[in-house]
C-alpha positions in Angstrom: 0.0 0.0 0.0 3.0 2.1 0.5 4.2 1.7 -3.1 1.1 2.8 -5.0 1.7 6.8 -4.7 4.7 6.4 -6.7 3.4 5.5 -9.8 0.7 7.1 -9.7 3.2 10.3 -9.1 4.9 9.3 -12.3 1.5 9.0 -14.9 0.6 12.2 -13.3 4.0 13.9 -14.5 4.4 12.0 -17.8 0.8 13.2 -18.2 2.4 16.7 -17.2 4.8 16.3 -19.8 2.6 15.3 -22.4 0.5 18.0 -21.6 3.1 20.7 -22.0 4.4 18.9 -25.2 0.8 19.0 -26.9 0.6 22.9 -25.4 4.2 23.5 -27.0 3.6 22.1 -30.2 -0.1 23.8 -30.5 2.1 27.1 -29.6 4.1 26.3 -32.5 1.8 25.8 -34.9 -0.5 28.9 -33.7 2.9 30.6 -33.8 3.6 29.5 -37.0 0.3 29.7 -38.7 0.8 33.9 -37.0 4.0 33.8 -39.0 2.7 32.6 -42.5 0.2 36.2 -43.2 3.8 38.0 -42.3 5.3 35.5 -44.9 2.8 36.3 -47.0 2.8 40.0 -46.2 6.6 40.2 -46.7 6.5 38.8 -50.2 3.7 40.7 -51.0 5.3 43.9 -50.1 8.7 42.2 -52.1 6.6 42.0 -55.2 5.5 45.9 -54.6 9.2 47.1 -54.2 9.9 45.1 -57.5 6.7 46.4 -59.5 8.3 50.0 -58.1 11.3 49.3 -59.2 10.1 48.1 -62.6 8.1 51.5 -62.8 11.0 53.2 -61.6 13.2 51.7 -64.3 10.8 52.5 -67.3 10.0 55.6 -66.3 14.1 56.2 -66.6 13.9 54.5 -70.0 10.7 56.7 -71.2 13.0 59.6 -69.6 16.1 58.6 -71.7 14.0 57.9 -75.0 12.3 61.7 -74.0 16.2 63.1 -74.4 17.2 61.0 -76.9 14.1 62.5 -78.8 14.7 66.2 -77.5 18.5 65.9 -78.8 17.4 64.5 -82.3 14.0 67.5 -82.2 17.7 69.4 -81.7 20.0 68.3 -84.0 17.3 68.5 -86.9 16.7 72.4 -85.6 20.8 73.0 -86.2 20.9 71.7 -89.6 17.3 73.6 -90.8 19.2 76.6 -89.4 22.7 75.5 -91.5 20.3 75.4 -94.5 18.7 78.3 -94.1 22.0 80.2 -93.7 23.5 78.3 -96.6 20.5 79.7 -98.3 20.9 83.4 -97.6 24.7 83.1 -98.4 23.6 81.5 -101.7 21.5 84.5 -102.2 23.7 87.3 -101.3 26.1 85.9 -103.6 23.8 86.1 -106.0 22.4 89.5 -105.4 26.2 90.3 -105.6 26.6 88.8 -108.8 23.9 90.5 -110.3 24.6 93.7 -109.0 28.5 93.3 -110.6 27.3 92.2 -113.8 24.5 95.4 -113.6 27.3 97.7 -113.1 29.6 95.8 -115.8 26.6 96.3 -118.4 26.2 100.5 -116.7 30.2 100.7 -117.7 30.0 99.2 -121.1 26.8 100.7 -122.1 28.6 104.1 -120.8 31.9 103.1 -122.8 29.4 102.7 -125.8 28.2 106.2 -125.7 31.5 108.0 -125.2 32.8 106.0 -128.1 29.5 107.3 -130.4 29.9 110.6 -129.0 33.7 110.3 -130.2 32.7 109.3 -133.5 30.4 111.8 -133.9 32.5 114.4 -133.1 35.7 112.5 -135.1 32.3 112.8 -138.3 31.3 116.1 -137.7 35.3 117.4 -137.9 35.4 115.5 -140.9 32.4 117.6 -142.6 33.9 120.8 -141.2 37.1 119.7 -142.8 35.3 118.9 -146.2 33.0 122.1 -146.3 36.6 124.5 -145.7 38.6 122.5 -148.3 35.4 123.0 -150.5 35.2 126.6 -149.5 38.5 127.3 -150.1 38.3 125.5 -153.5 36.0 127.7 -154.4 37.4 130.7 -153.2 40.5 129.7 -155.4 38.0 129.0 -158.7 36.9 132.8 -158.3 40.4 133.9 -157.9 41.3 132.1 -161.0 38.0 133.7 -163.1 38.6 137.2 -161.7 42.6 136.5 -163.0 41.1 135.6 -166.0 39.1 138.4 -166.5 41.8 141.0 -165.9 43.9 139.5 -168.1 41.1 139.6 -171.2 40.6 142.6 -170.1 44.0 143.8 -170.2 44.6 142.1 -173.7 41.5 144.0 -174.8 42.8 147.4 -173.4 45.7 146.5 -175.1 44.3 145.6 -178.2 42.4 149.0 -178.3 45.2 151.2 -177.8 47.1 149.0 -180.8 44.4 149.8 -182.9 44.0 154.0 -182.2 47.7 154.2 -182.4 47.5 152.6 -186.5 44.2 154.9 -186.9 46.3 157.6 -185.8 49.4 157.0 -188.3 
């Protein structure tokens, strides 16, 4: 009768432990089933922080294909401009050109009109010259007649006085 505590000490404390072990592994698995929405939170918010970075990234590459597009909008700006200033160089050259070649055609036209003016004064010297020699030409044919007629007369005078002289003898 002594002996029968003992065991009965011993159920009671493997019970006990049993007890606890069920309590300890119900902790665990409360503990653990606590855990998995945190899990499940955790990668959730690990698949947000990627999406972000994903959005973060394109955005850089919409950002980058934005200055890329900016630098070409550029470039194409540069070269209208170069062709627009090639143009007006083109033209002023041309305005220059026309201008010489105006003023080459002024000169020779002016060149023209001197050397007619020349000639016409060379042609009117000429007629001047003709008319004098003409003038004098005739100024010696009446020299000659009025010669002439001093001489007949003379011969005539001559011929008269001839003739009273036999009259008179």
């Amino acid at each position: 009768m002594l002996t029968m505590p003992f065991p009965s000490k011993a159920a009671a404390a493997a019970a006990t432990a049993a007890a606890a072990t069920i309590q300890l592994q119900q902790q665990l698995q409360l503990q653990q089933q606590q855990q998995l929405p945190q899990q499940l939170q955790q990668q959730l918010q690990q698949q947000q922080q990627l999406q972000q970075q994903l959005q973060q990234q394109q955005q850089l590459q919409q950002q980058l294909e934005q200055q890329q597009q900016l630098q070409q909008q550029l470039q194409q700006q540069q070269q209208l401009q170069q062709q627009q200033q090639l143009q007006q160089q083109q033209q002023l050259q041309q305005q220059q050109q026309l201008q010489l070649q105006q003023q080459l055609q002024q000169q020779q036209q002016l060149q023209q009109q001197q050397q007619l003016h020349q000639q016409q004064q060379l042609h009117q010297q000429q007629q001047l010259h003709q008319q004098q020699q003409l003038q004098q030409q005739q100024q010696l044919q009446q020299q000659q007649q009025l010669q002439q007629q001093q001489q007949l007369q003379q011969q005539q005078q001559l011929q008269q006085q001839q003739q009273q002289q036999q009259q008179q003898q």
